[in-house]
N, C-alpha and C positions, 0 to 999 in steps of 0.2 A: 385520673381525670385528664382532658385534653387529649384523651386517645382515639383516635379516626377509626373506626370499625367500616370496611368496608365487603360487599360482597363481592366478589372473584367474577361472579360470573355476570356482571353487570356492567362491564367499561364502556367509553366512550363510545369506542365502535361501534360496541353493538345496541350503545338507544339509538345514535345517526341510522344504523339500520333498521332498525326495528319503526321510529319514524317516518325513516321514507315508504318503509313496507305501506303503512298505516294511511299514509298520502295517496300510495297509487292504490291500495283498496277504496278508499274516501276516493277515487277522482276527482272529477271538476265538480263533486255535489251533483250533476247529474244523471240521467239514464237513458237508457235506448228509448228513441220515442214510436216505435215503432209496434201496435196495438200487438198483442200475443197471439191474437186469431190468426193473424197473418204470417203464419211459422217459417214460411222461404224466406221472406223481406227481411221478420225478424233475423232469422239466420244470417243474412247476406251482410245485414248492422250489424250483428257481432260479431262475423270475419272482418266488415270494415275496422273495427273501433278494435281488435285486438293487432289487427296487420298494418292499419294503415292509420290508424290517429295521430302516429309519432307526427306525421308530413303534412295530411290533411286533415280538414276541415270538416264538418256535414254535423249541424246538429241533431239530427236524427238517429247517430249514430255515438251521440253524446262525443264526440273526436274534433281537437281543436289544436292540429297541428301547423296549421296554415301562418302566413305572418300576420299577426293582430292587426282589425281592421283600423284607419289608422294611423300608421305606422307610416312616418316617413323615410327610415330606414331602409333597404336594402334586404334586410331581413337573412338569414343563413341560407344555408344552400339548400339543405332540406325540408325550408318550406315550401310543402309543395300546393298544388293550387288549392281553393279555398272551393269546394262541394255544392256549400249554399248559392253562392253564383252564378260557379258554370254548369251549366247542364252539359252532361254526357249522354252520348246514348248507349246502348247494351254492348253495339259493335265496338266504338271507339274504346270501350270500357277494359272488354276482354283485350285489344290489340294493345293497352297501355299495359295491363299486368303481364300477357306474354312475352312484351318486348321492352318493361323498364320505361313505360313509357313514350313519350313522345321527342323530348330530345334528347333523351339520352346522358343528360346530366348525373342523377344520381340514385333513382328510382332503380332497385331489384326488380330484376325481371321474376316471372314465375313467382309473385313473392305468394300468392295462391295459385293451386292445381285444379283441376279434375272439377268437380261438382262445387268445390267451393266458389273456384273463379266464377264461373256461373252463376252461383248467388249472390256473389258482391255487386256482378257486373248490372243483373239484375234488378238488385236492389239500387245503386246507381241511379240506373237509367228512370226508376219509379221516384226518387228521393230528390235527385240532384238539381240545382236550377231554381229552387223556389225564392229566390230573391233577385229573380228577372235579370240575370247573367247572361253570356255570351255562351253558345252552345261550339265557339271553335275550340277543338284540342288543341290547340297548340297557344290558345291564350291560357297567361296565367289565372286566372279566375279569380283572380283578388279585387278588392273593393277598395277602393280612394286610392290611397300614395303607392 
């Protein structure tokens, strides 16, 4: 009696893993809102939300990388602007993922190619803006502080 029977294959590491697994399956509880009929737009929200959620913003895209609205802080370096504000259009769109952006701060360039950038930029230029933002690239696009 008082003996600790424990399984081998069950340590701490790996429920902290298994956990966080289980978080970034669950997301933020949300989902792409973006109707299914519409399969490029869709598309272009799931390249956003798997490439670009970490930074940015766009609920459409269920991605909520941006600095929380808000926030009077500073916020890190890699938040990057916030979707629902600013509106982008198609051009500005593709020129920020070819080139990292607009200053150059922290943003991968190329972080999509080919057909995809296209559908992001696309999906963007349809999505982005719905909360009557500033459509300049080079504003942050965040809201209040």
């Amino acid at each position: 009696m008082g003996e600790r029977i424990l399984c081998p294959a069950v340590t701490r590491p790996t429920v902290i893993v298994c956990a966080l697994a289980a978080a970034l399956a669950a997301g933020c509880g949300g989902e792409i809102e973006v109707p299914e009929d519409q399969q490029a737009a869709r598309q272009g929200a799931q390249l956003f939300y798997e490439r670009c959620s970490g930074c940015h913003s766009l609920d459409a895209a269920n991605s909520y990388g941006s600095k929380p609205e808000g926030s009077l802080q500073g916020g890190e370096r890699s938040n990057g602007p916030n979707f629902n504000v600013r509106q982008v259009s198609r051009e500005d769109a593709l020129y920020a993922i070819r080139n990292g952006g607009f200053s150059g701060a922290i943003m991968p360039a190329n972080i999509v190619v080919g057909d995809d950038a296209e559908e992001v930029a696309d999906f963007l230029a349809e999505y982005s803006g719905g909360e009557s933002g500033s459509d300049d690239p080079t504003s942050s696009g965040q809201s209040g502080g």
